[in-house]
C-alpha positions in Angstrom: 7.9 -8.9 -111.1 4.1 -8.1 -111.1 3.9 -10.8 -114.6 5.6 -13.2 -113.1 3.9 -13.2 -109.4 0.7 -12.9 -111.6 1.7 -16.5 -113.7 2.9 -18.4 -110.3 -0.6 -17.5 -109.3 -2.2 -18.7 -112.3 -0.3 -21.8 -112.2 -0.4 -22.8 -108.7 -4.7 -22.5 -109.7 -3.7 -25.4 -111.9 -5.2 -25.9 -115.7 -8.3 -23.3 -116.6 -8.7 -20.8 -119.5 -5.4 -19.6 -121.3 -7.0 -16.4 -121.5 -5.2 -15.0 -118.3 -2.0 -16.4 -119.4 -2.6 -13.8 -122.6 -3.5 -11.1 -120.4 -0.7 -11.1 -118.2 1.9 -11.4 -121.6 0.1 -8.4 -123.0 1.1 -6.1 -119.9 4.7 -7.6 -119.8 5.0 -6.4 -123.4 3.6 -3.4 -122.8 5.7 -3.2 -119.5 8.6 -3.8 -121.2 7.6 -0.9 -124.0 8.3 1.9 -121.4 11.2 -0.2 -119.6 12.9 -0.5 -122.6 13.7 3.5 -123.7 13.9 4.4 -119.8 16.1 2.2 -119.2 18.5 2.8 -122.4 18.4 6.7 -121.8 19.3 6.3 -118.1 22.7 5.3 -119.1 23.7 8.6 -120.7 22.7 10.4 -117.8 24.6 8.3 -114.9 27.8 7.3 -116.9 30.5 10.7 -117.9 30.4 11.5 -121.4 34.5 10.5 -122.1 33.4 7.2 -120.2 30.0 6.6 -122.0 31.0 3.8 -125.2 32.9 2.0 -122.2 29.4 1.9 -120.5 27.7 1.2 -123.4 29.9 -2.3 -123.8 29.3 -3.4 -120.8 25.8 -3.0 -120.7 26.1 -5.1 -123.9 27.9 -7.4 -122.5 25.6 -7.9 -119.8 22.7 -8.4 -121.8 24.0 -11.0 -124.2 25.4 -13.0 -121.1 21.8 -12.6 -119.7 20.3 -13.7 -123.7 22.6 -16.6 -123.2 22.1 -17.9 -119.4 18.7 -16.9 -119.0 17.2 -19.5 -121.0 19.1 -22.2 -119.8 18.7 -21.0 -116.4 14.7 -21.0 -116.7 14.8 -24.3 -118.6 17.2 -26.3 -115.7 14.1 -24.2 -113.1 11.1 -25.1 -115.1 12.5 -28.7 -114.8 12.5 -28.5 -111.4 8.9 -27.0 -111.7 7.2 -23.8 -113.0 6.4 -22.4 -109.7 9.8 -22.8 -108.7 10.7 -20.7 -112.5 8.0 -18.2 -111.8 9.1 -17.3 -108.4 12.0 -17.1 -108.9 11.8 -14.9 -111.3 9.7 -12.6 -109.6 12.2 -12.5 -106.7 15.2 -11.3 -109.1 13.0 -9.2 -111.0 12.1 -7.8 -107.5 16.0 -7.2 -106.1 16.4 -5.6 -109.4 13.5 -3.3 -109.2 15.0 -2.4 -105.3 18.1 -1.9 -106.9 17.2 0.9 -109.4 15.8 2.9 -106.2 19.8 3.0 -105.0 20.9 4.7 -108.3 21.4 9.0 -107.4 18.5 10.6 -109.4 20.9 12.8 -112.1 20.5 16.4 -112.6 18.2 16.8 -115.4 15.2 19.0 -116.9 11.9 18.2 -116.5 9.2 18.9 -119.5 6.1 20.6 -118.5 4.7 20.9 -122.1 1.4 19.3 -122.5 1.4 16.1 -124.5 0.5 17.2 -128.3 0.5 15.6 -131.7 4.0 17.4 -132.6 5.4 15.7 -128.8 4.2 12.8 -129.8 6.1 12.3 -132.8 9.0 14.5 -131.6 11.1 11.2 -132.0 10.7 10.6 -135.2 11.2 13.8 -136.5 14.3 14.2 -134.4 15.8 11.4 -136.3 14.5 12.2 -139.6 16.3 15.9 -139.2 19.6 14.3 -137.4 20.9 12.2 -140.5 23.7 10.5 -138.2 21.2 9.5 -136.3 18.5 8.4 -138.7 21.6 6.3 -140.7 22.9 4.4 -137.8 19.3 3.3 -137.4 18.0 2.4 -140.7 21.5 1.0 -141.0 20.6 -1.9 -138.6 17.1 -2.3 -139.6 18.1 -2.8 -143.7 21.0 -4.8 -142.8 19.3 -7.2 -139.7 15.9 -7.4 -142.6 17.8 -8.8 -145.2 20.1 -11.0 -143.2 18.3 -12.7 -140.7 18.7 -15.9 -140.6 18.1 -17.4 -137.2 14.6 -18.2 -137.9 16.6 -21.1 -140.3 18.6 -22.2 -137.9 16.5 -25.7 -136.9 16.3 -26.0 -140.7 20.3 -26.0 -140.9 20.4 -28.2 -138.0 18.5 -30.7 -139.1 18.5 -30.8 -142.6 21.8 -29.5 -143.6 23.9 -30.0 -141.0 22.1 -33.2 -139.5 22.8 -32.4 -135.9 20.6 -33.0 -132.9 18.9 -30.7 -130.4 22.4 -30.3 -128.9 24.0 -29.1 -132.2 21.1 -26.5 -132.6 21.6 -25.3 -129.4 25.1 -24.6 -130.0 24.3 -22.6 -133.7 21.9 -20.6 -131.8 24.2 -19.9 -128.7 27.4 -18.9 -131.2 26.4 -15.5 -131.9 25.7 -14.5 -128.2 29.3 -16.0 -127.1 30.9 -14.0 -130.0 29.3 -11.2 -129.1 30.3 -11.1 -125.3 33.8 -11.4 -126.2 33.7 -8.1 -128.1 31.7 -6.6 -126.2 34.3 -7.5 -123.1 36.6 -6.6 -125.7 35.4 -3.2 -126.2 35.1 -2.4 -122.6 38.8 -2.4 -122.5 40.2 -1.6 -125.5 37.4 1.5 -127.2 37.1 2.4 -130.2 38.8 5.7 -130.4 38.7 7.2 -134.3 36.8 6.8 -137.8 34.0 5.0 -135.6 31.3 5.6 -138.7 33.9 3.5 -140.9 34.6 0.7 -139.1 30.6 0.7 -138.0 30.0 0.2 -141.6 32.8 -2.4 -142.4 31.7 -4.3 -139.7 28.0 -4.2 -141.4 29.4 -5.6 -144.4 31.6 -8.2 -142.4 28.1 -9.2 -141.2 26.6 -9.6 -144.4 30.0 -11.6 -145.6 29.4 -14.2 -142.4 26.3 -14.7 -143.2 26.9 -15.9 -146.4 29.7 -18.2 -144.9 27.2 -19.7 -142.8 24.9 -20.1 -145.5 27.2 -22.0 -147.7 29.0 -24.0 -144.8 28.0 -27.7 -144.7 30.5 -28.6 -141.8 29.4 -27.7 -138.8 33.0 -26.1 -136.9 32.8 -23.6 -139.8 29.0 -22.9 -139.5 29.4 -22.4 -135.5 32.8 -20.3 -136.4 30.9 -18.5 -138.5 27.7 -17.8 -136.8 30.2 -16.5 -133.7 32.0 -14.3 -135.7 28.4 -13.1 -137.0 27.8 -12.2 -133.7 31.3 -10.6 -132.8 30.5 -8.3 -136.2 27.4 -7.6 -135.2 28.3 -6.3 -131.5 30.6 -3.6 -133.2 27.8 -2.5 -135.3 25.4 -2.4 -132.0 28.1 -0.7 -130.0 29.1 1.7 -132.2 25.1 2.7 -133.1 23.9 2.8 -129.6 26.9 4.9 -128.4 26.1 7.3 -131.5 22.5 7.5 -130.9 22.8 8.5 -127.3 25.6 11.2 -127.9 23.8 13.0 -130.9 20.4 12.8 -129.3 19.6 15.5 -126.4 18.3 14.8 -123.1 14.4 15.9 -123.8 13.8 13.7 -126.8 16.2 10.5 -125.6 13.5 8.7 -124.3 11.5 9.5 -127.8 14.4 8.3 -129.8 15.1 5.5 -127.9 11.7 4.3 -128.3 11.9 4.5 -132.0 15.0 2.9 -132.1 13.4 -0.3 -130.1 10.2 -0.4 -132.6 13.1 -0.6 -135.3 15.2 -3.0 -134.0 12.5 -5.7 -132.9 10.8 -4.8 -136.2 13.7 -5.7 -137.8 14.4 -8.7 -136.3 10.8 -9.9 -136.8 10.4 -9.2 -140.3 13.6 -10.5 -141.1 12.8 -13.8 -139.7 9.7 -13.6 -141.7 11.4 -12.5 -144.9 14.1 -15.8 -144.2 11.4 -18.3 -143.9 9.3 -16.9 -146.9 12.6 -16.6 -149.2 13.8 -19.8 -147.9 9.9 -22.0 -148.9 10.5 -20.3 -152.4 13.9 -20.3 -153.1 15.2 -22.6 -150.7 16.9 -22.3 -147.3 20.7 -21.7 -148.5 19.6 -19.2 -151.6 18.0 -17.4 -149.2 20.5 -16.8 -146.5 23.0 -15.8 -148.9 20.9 -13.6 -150.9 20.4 -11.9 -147.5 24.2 -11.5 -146.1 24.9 -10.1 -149.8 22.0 -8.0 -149.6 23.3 -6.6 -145.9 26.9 -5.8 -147.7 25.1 -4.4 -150.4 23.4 -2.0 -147.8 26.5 -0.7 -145.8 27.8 0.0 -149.0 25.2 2.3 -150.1 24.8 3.4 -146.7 28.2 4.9 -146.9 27.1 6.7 -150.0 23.8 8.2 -148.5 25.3 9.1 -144.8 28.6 10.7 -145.9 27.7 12.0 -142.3 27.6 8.8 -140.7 30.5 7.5 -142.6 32.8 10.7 -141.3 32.2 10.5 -137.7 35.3 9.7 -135.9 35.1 9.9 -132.6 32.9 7.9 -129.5 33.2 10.4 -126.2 32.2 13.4 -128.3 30.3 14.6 -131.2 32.3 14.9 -134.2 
């Protein structure tokens, strides 16, 4: 709420130096580096652990409706004007700030350890030594790597595909709308045995639709398969982040959580970069599919190195 007060301010001052503008980004990323893990370990300690993969879809679901509106929502504001974007959303980001005071503060233990090297990294080695823990991660950041593609996407539109700024709006709004309809989905119907399987079919599904898309010239079948990219993916997400809060205790979540964050925007970033590279030296298509083959290539050897991962069953308890 603070950013966005801070960039009404700057632009009701009218044009001047960028550099505030760079200031003020810099503290909402590193804002959002604490808010982040806080906010993800919160859930296992408000929701029952039986009822915990049910919250976890829902908070899903929330956030890719948000991914989805939010944009569109600031776009028809800033149209209207940017003050009227920037206070509004410093208004919403206030309510929700007032509404995280209403939530009971749950039972739990508070370190008093002093902050040392071995703290510091506590979340790392946590996952290293918890192998369920440290496959369902590196599963999504070898698999999202290789098979990014949305970096591409105007390149498809455009060029392949030869739609408009309406068409690429739509490719890049398919995966979120698959995605909320399994998550909603999920929140109804959990996934109630041989979770590790079917997290690491739905991987290679991934990878498969990927492909699809990469071949597809008509553009139903690339948005068809670009949602059902999407509705792959939220298995994977729901089934990982629903593991990684079960098998993590209460004194490193936060830790972990952290990690998990610097892995999935890591992935997400270098996969874009590894698209666009592949795609100037190989072409755009080559280098989608080599990167949906690539993901199935990794759930499959996944399975091999997590036998762990690939025998956990259950989502409301660990085993």
């Amino acid at each position: 709420a603070g950013c966005a007060l801070a960039l009404l301010v700057l632009t009701l001052r009218g044009p001047g130096s960028p550099l505030p503008i760079f200031v003020v980004l810099a503290i909402f990323g590193i804002a959002r580096a604490f808010y982040g893990p806080a906010s993800s370990s919160l859930v296992a300690n408000l929701v029952p652990q039986e009822d915990f993969a049910n919250a976890i879809a829902w908070n899903s679901s929330a956030w890719q409706t948000a991914t989805i509106v939010g944009p569109v929502a600031g776009g028809l504001l800033y149209g209207v004007s940017a003050e009227v974007a920037y206070a509004t959303a410093a208004i919403l980001m206030l309510v929700a700030a007032l509404l995280v005071f209403t939530i009971p503060k749950p039972a739990q233990q508070t370190a008093t350890d002093k902050p040392t090297m071995q703290t510091l990294f506590a979340g790392f080695g946590y996952i290293w030594g918890e192998k369920i823990v440290l496959g369902a991660i590196s599963l999504d950041l070898f698999a999202v790597l290789l098979s990014g593609a949305s970096a591409l996407l105007p390149v498809y539109a455009r060029d392949i595909l030869e739609l408009g700024p309406w068409g690429l709006g739509l490719l890049r709004s398919a995966p979120g709308i698959g995605a909320i309809c399994v998550a909603v989905w999920l929140a109804g119907h959990p996934i109630r045995d041989h979770a590790g399987k079917i997290m690491l079919g739905f991987v290679a599904l991934f990878g498969a639709f990927t492909v699809l898309f990469g071949v597809s010239t008509v553009t139903w079948l690339s948005i068809a398969a670009l949602a059902l990219l999407g509705a792959t993916d939220m298995f994977s997400v729901y089934i990982r982040e629903t593991l990684i809060q079960l098998w993590t205790p209460d004194e490193v979540r936060g830790r972990v959580n952290a990690v998990n964050q610097v892995f999935v925007g890591a992935s997400n970033e270098v996969g874009e970069f590894r698209a666009g590279t592949m795609a100037a030296l190989i072409g755009t298509v080559p280098a989608v599919v080599i990167g949906g083959v690539g993901a199935v290539a990794v759930a499959g050897l996944w399975a091999y190195l997590f036998p762990a991962l690939r025998q956990v069953r259950h989502l409301n308890s660990r085993n």
